[in-house]
VOBA-1610 file (N, C-alpha, C; in pm, whole numbers, padded with zeros to 5 digits, always signed):
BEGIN
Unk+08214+04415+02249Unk+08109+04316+02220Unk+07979+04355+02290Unk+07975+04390+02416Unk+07871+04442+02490Unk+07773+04525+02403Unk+07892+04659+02363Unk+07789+04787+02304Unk+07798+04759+02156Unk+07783+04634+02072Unk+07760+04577+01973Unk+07614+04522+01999Unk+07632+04460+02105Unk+07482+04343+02086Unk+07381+04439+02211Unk+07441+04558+02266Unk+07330+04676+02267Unk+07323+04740+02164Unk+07392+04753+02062Unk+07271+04819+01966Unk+07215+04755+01882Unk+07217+04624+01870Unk+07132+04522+01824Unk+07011+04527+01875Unk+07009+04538+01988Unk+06892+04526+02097Unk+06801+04675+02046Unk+06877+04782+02116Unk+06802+04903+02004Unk+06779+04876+01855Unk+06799+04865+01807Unk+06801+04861+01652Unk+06686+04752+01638Unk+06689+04687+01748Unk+06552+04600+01685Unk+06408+04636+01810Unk+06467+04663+01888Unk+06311+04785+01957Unk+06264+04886+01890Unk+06366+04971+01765Unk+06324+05091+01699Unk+06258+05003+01635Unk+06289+04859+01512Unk+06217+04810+01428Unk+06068+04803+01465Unk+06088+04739+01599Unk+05979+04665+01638Unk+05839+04826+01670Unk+05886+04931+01692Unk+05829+04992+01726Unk+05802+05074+01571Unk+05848+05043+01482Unk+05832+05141+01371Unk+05686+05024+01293Unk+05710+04906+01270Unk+05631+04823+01281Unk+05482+04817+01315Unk+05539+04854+01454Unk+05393+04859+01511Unk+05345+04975+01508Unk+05369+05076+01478Unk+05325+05207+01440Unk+05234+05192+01334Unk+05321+05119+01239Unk+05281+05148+01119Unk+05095+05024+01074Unk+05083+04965+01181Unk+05032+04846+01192Unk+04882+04916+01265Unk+04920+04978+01375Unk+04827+05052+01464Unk+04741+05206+01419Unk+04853+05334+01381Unk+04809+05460+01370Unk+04720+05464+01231Unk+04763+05416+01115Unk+04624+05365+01034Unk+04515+05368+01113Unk+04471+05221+01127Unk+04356+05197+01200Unk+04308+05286+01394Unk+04388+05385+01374Unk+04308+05482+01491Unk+04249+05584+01371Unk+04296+05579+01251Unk+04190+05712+01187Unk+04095+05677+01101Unk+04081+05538+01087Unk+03979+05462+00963Unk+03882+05436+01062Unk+03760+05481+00971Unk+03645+05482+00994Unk+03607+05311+00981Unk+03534+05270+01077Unk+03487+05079+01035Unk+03382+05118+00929Unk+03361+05028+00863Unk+03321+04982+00723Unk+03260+04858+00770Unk+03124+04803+00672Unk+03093+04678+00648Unk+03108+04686+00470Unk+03170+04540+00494Unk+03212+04517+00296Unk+03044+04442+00191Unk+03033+04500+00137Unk+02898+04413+00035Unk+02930+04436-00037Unk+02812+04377-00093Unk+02812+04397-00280Unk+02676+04417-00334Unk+02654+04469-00471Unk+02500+04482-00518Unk+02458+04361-00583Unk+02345+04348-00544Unk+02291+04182-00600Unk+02182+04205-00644Unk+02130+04142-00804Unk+02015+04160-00887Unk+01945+04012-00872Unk+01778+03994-00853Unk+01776+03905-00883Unk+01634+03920-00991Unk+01733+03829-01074Unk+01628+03843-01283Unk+01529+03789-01270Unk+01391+03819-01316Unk+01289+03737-01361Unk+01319+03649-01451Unk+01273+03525-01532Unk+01267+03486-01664Unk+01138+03418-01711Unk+01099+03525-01829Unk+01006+03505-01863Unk+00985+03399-01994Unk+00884+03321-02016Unk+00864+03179-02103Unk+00724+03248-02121Unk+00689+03122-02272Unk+00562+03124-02306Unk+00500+02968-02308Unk+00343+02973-02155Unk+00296+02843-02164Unk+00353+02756-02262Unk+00316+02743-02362Unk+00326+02680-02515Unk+00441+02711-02618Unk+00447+02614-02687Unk+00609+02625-02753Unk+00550+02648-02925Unk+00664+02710-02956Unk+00602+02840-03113Unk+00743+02896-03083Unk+00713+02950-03247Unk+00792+03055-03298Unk+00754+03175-03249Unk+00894+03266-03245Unk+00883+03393-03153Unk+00850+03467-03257Unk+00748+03530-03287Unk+00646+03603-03389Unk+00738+03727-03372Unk+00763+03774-03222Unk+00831+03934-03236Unk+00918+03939-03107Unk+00978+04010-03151Unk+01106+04027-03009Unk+01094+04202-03019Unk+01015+04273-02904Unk+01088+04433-02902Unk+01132+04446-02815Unk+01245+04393-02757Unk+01350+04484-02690Unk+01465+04371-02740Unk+01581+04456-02677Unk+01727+04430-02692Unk+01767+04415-02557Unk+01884+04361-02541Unk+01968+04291-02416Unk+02040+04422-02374Unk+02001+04460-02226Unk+02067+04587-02197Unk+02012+04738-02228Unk+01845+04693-02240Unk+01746+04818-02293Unk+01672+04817-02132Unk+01650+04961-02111Unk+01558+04950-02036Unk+01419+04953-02093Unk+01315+04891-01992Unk+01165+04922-02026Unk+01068+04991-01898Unk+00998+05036-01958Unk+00858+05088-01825Unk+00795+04987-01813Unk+00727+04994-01712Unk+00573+04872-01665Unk+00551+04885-01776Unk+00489+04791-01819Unk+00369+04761-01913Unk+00434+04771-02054Unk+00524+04788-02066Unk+00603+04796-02215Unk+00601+04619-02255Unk+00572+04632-02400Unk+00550+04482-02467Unk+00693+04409-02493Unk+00728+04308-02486Unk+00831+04224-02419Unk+00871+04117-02574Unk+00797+04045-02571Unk+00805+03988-02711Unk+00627+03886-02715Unk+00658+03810-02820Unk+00505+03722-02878Unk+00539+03639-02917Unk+00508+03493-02889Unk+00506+03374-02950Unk+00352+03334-02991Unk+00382+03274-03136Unk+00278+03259-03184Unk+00151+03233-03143Unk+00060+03266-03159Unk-00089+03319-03082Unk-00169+03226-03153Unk-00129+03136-03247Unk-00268+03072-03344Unk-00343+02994-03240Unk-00247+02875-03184Unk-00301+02792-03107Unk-00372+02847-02951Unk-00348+02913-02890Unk-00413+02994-02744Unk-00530+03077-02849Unk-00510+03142-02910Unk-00611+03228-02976Unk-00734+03126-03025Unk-00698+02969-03077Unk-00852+02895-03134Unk-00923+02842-03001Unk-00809+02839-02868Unk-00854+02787-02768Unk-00951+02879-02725Unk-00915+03031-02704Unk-01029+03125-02662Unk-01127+03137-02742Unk-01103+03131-02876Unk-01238+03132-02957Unk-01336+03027-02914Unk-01279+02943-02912Unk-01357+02828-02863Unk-01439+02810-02750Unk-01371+02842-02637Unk-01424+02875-02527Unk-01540+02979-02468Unk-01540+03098-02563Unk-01569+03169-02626Unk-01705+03105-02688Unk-01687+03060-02774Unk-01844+03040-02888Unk-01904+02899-02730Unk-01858+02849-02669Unk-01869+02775-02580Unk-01975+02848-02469Unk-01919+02978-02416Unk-01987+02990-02320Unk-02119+03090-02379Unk-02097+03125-02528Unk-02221+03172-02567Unk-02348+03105-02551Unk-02314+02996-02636Unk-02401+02836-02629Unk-02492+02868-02490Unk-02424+02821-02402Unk-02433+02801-02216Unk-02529+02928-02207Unk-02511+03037-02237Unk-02582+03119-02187Unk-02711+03116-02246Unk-02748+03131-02413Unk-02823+03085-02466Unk-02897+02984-02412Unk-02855+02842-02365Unk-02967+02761-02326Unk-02991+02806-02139Unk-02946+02873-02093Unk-03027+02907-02002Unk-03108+03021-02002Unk-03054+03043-02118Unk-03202+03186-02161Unk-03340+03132-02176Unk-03302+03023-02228Unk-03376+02904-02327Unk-03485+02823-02210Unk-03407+02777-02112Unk-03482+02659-01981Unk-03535+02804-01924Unk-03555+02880-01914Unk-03629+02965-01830Unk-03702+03000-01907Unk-03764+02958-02030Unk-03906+03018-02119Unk-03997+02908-02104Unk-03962+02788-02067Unk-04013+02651-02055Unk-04011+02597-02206Unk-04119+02532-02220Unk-04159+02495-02371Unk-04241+02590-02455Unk-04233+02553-02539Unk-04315+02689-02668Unk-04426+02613-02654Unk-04506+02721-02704Unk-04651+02698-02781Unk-04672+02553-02868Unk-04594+02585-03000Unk-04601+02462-03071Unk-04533+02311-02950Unk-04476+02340-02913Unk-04398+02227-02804Unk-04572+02158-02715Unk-04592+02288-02680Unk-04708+02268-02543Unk-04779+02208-02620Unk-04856+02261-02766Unk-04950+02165-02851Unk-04955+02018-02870Unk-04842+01999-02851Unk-04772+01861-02900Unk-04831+01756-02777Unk-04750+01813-02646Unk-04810+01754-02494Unk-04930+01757-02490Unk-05012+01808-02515Unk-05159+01861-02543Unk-05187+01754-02587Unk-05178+01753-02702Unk-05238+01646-02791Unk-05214+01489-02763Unk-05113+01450-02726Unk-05005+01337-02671Unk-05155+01327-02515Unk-05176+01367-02489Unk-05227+01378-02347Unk-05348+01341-02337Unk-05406+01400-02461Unk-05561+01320-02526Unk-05591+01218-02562Unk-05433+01175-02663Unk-05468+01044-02704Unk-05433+00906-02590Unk-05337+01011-02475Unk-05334+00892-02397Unk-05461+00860-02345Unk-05531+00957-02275Unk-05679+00974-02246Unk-05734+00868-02290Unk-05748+00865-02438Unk-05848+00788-02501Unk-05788+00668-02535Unk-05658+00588-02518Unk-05624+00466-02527Unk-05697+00416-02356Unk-05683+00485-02294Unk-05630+00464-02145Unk-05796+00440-02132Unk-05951+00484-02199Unk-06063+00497-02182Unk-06091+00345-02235Unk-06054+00348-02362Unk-06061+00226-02450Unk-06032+00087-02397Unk-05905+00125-02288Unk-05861-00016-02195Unk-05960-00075-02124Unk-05999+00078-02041Unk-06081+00043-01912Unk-06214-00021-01977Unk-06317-00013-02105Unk-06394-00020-02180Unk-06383-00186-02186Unk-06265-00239-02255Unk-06204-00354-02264Unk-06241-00478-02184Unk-06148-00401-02051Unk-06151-00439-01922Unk-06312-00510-01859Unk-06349-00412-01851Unk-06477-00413-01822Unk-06566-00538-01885Unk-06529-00535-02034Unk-06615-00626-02088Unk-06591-00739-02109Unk-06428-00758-02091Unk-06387-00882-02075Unk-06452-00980-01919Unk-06449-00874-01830Unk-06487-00916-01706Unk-06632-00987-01710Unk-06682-00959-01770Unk-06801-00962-01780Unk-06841-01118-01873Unk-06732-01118-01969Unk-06724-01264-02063Unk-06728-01320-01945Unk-06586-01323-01870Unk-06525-01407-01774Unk-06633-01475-01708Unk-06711-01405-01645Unk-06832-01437-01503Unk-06893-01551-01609Unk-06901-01533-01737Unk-07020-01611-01833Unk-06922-01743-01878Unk-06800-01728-01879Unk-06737-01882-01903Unk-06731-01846-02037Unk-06706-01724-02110Unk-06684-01742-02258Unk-06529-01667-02313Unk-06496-01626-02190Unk-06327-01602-02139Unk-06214-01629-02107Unk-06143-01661-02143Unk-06049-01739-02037Unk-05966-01627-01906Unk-05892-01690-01841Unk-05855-01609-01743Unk-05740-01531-01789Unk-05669-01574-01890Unk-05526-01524-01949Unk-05596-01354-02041Unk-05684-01402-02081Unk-05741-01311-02154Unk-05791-01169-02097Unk-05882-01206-01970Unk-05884-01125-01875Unk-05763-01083-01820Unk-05674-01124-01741Unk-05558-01092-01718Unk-05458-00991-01788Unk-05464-01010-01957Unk-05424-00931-02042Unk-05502-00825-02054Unk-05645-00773-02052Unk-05702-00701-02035Unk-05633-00608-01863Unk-05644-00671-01788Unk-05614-00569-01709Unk-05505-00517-01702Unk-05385-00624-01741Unk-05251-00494-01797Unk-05253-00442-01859Unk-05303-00458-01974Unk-05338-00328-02066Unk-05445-00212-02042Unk-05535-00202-01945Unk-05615-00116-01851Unk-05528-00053-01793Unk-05411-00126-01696Unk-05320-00068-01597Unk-05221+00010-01653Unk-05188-00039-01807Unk-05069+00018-01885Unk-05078+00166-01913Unk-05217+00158-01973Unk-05276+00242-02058Unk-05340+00397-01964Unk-05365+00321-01852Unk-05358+00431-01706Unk-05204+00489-01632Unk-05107+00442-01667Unk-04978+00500-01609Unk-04950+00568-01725Unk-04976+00497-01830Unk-04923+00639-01970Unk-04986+00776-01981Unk-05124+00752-01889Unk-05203+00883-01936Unk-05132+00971-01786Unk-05113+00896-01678Unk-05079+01015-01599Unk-04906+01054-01619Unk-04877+00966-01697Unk-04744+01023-01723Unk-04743+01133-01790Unk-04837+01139-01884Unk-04845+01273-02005Unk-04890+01357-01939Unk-05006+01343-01834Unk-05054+01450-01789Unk-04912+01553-01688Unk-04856+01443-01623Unk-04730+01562-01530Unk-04676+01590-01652Unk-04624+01530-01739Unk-04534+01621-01849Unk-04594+01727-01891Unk-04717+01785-01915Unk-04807+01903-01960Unk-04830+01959-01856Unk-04836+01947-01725Unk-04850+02020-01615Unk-04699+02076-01583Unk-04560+02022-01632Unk-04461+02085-01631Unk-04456+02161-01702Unk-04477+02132-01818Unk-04427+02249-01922Unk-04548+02376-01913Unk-04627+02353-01846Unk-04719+02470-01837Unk-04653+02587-01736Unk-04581+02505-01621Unk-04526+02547-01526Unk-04372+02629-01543Unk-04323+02606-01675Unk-04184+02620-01697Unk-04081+02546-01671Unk-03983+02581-01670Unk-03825+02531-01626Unk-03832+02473-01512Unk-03798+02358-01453Unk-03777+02354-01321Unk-03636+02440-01248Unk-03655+02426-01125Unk-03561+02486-01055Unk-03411+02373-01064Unk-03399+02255-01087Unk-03312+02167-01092Unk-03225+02191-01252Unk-03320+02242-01333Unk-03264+02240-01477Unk-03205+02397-01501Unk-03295+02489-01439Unk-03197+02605-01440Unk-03065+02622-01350Unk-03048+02585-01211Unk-02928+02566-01189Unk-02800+02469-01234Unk-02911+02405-01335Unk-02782+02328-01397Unk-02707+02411-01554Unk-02809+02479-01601Unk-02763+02524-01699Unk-02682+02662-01662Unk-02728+02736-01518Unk-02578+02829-01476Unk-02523+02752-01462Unk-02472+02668-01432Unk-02344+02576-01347Unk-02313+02560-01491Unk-02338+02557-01623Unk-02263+02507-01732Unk-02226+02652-01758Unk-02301+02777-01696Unk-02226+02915-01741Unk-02146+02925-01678Unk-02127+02879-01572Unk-02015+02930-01496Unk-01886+02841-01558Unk-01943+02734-01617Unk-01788+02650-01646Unk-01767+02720-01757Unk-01784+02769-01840Unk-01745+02803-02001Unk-01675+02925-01910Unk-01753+03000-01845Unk-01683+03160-01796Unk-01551+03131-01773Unk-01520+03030-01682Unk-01363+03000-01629Unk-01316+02889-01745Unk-01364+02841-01818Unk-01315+02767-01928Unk-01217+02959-02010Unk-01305+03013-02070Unk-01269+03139-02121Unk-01153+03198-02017Unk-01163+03218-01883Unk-01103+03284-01825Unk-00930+03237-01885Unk-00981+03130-01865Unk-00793+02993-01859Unk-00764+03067-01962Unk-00867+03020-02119Unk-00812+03025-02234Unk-00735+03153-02290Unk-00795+03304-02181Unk-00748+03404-02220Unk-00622+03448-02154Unk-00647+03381-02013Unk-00493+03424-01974Unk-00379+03313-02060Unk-00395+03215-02091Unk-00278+03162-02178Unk-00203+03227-02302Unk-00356+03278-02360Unk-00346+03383-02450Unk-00238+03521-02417Unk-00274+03572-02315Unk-00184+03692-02228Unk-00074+03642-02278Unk-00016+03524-02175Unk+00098+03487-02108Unk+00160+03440-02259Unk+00125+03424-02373Unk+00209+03392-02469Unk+00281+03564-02536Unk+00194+03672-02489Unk+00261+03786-02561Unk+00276+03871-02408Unk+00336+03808-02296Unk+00362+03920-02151Unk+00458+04045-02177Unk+00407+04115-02052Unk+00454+04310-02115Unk+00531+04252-01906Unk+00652+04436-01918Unk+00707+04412-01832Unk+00622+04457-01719Unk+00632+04387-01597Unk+00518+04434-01465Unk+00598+04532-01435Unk+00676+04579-01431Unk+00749+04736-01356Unk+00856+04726-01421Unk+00949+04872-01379Unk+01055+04935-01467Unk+01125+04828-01429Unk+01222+04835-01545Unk+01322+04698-01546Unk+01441+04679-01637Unk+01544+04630-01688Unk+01620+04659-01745Unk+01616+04492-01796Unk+01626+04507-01946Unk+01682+04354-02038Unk+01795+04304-01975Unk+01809+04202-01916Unk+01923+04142-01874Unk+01993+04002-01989Unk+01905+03958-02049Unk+01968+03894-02153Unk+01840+03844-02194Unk+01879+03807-02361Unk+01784+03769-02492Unk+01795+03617-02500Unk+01708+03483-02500Unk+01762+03381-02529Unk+01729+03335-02626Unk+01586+03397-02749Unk+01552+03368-02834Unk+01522+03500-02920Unk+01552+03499-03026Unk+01535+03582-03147Unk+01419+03599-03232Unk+01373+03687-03289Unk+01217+03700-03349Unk+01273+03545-03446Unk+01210+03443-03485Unk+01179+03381-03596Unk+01234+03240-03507Unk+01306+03232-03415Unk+01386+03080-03334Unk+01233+03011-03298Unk+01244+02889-03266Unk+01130+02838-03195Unk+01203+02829-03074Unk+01076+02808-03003Unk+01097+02816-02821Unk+01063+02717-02757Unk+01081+02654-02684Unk+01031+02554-02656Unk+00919+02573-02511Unk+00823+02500-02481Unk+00737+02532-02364Unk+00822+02569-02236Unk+00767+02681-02204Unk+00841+02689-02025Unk+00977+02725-02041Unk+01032+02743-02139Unk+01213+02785-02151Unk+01198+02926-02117Unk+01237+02979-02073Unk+01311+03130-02042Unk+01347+03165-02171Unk+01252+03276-02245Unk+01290+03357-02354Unk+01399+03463-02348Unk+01361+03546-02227Unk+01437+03638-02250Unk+01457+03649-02026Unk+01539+03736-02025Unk+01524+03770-01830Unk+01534+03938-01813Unk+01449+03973-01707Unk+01460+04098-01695Unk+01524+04108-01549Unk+01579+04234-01506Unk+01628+04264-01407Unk+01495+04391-01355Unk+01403+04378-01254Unk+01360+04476-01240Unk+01437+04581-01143Unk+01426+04716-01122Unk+01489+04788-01046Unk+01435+04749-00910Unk+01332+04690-00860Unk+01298+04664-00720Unk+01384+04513-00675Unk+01428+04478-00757Unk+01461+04355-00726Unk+01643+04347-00724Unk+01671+04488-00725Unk+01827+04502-00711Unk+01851+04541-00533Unk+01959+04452-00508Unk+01980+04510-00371Unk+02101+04502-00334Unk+02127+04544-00244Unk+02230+04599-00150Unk+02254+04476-00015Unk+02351+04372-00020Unk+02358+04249+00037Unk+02526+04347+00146Unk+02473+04308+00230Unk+02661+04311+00341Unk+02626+04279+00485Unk+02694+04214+00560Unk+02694+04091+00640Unk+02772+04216+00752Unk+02716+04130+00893Unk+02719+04258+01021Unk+02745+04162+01098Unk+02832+04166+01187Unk+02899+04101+01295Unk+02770+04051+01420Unk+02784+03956+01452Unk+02715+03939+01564Unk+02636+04015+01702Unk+02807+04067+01706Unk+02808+04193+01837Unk+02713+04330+01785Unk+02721+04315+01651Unk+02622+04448+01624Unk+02493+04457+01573Unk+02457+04305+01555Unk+02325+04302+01505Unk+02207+04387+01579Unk+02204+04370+01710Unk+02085+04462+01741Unk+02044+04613+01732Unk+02139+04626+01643Unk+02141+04797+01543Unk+02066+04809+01461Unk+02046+04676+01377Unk+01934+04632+01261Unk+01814+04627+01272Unk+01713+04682+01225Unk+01603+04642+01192Unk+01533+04614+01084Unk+01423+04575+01069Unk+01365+04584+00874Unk+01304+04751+00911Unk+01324+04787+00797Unk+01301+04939+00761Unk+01410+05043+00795Unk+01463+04997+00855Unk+01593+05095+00920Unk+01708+05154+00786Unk+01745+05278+00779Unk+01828+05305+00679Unk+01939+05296+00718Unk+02023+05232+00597Unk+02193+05223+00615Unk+02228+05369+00481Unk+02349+05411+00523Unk+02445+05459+00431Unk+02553+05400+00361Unk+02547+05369+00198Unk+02655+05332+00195Unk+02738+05421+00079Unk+02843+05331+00025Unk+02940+05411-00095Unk+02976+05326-00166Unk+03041+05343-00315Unk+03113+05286-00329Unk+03198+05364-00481Unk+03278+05289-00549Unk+03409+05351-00600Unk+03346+05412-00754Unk+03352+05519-00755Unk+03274+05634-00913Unk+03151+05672-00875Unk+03068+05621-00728Unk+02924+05671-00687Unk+02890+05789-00654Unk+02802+05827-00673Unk+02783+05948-00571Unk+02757+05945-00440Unk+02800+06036-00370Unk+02850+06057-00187Unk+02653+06068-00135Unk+02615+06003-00053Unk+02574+06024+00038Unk+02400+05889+00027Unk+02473+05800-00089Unk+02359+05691-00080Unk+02285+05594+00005Unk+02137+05604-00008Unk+02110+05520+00143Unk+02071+05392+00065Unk+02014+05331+00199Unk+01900+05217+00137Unk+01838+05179+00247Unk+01734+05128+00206Unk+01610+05043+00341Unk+01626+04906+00353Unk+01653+04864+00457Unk+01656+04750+00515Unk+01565+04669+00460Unk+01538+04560+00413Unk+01433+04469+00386Unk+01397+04363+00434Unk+01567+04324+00477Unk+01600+04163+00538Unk+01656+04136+00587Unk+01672+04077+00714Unk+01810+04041+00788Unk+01789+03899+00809Unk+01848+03796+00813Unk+01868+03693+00798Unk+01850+03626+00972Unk+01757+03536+00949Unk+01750+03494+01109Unk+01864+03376+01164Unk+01947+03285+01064Unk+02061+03254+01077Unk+02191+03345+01065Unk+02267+03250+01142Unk+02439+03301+01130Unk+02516+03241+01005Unk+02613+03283+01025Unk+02764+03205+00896Unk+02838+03267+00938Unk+02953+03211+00841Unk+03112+03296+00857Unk+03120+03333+00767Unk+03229+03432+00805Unk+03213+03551+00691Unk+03289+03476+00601Unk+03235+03504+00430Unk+03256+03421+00331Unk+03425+03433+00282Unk+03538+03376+00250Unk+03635+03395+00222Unk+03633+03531+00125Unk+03536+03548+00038Unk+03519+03662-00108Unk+03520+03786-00056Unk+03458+03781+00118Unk+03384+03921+00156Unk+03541+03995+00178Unk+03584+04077+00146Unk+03704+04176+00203Unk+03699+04225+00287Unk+03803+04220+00413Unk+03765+04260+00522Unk+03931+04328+00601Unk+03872+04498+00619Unk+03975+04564+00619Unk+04021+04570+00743Unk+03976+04515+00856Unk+03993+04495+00961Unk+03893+04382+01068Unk+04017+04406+01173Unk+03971+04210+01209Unk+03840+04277+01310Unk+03723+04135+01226Unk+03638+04191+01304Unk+03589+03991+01322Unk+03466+04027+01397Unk+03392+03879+01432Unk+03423+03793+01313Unk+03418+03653+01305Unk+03416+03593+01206Unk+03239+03537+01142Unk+03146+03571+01284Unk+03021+03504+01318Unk+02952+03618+01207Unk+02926+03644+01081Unk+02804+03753+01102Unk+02657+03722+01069Unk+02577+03775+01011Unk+02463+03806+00923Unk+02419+03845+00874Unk+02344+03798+00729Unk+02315+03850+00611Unk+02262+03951+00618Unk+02223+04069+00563Unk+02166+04218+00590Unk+02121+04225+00391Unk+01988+04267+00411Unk+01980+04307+00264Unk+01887+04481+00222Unk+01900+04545+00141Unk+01813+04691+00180Unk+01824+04720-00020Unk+01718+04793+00052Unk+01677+04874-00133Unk+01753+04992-00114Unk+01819+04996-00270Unk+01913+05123-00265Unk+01815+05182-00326Unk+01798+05352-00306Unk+01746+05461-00374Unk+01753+05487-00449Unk+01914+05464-00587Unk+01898+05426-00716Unk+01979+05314-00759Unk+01949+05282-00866Unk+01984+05174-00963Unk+02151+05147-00947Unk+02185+05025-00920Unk+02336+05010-00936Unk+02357+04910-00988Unk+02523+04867-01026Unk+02470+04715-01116Unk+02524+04609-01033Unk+02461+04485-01043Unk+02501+04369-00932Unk+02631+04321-00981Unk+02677+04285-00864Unk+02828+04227-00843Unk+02920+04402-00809Unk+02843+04483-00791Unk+02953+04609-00755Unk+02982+04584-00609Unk+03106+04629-00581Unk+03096+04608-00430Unk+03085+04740-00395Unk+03052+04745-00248Unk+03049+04877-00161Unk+03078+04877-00057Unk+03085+05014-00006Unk+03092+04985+00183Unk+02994+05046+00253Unk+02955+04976+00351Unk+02823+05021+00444Unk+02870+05094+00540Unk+02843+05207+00570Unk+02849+05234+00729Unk+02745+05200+00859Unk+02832+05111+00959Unk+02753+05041+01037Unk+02659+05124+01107Unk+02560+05076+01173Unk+02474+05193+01256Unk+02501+05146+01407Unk+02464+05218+01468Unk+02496+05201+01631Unk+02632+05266+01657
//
């Protein structure tokens, strides 16, 4: 019974030691790893105004260059707005071409003449005046009469110097109050136009940098509705490289700093640049795979890969430090 339940005892120290072999000598020859994944994030592009999609050139899963044309929703309505705006700020400019000549010739004749005859009402009063005054002293007047005489003396004297500044302006030109008002109406039509043309743009937008179709949501001939997401692009700057770094090793990180990583059909020796490290903590997410026990505390880490990969791939980072 003794050398029964000794080799029980061996038989389960060999286990225990085959066990732990097998548990330990692995992990003395594996290299540590941080686990990520590639993450895209899509533009989606809409048109101000809601219309039929006049043209769709690209397809879902096409790449494009900067500046390649994207699609067009109907242009009638943004297009009468710029015209408009447009024949608008012509106008505007025109009449300040216009207040800086003053009045014309035939115009000035007019004041001219207007200016004489006030003259001579305004002579005729005082004439009046005079002779009414003169009844008065004799008792063959009444006082109402006189009285009316001198408002009409007094009337007939504010009309003539009124005409006279109006002909002394227009001799003078434009005032300075009327030409800055008529720029101030150029300047509104200019940014009236400005609006009307970028709406115009933004109903037929081209891609701002290389980028790949990530999905179509409207078809040449569908209507669209305002502000809906037509179509989404993935640009290549906007793909990245996301994997989370233990606490204990964060001060390895910097922004700009290059990581190496890999992952499964890639080619060997890919970097990327740091962009972002996250100034909060978390735990590491249940999804993240993790081939060995490390902190549970980490932080987000994000970097531009050197080429194009597609999001949701996972990879492995090699840590720095």
């Amino acid at each position: 019974m003794t050398r029964q339940r000794l080799l029980v005892v061996v038989l389960l120290l060999v286990a225990a030691g085959l066990v732990a072999g097998l548990l330990v000598i692995p992990r003395l020859g594996r290299h540590p790893i941080l686990s990520g994944y590639i993450e895209g994030e899509p533009l989606y592009l809409a048109a101000p105004i809601a219309g039929t999609v006049k043209a769709m050139y690209v397809v879902r899963g096409q790449d494009v260059a900067a500046g390649a044309k994207l699609f067009v929703v109907d242009p009638q309505q943004p297009q009468a707005q710029r015209d408009q705006a447009a024949a608008e700020l012509a106008a505007a400019r025109a009449q300040a071409v216009d207040v800086r000549k003053g009045q014309r010739p035939e115009e000035l004749a007019v004041l001219v003449a207007n200016t004489a005859a006030a003259d001579a009402r305004a002579r005729q009063a005082r004439i009046t005046y005079q002779r009414m005054t003169s009844l008065f002293t004799t008792g063959v007047q009444s006082q109402q009469a006189l009285d009316d005489a001198r408002g009409a003396s007094e009337a007939a004297d504010a009309e003539l110097r009124a005409a006279r500044k109006q002909q002394a302006a227009a001799r003078l030109g434009a005032r300075a109050d009327q030409i800055q008002a008529a720029d101030a109406r150029v300047q509104q039509a200019q940014a009236s136009l400005a609006g009307a043309a970028a709406r115009l743009a933004d109903n037929a937008p081209v891609a701002k940098a290389a980028a790949r179709v990530e999905d179509v949501f409207f078809q040449q001939g569908e209507w669209a509705p305002a502000n809906q997401p037509i179509l989404s692009l993935l640009p290549n700057e906007r793909i990245k490289v996301r994997f989370f770094v233990p606490q204990a090793a964060l001060s390895a990180y910097h922004i700009g700093g290059i990581v190496r990583f890999g992952c499964d059909g890639c080619a060997k020796g890919m970097t990327a640049k740091i962009i972002f490290i996250s100034p909060r903590p978390e735990f590491t997410p249940p999804v993240i795979y993790s081939r060995e026990a490390r902190d549970r505390l980490v932080f987000l880490v994000e970097a531009l890969p050197t080429v194009r990969l597609n999001p949701g791939q996972p990879v492995d980072v090699e840590p720095l430090g």
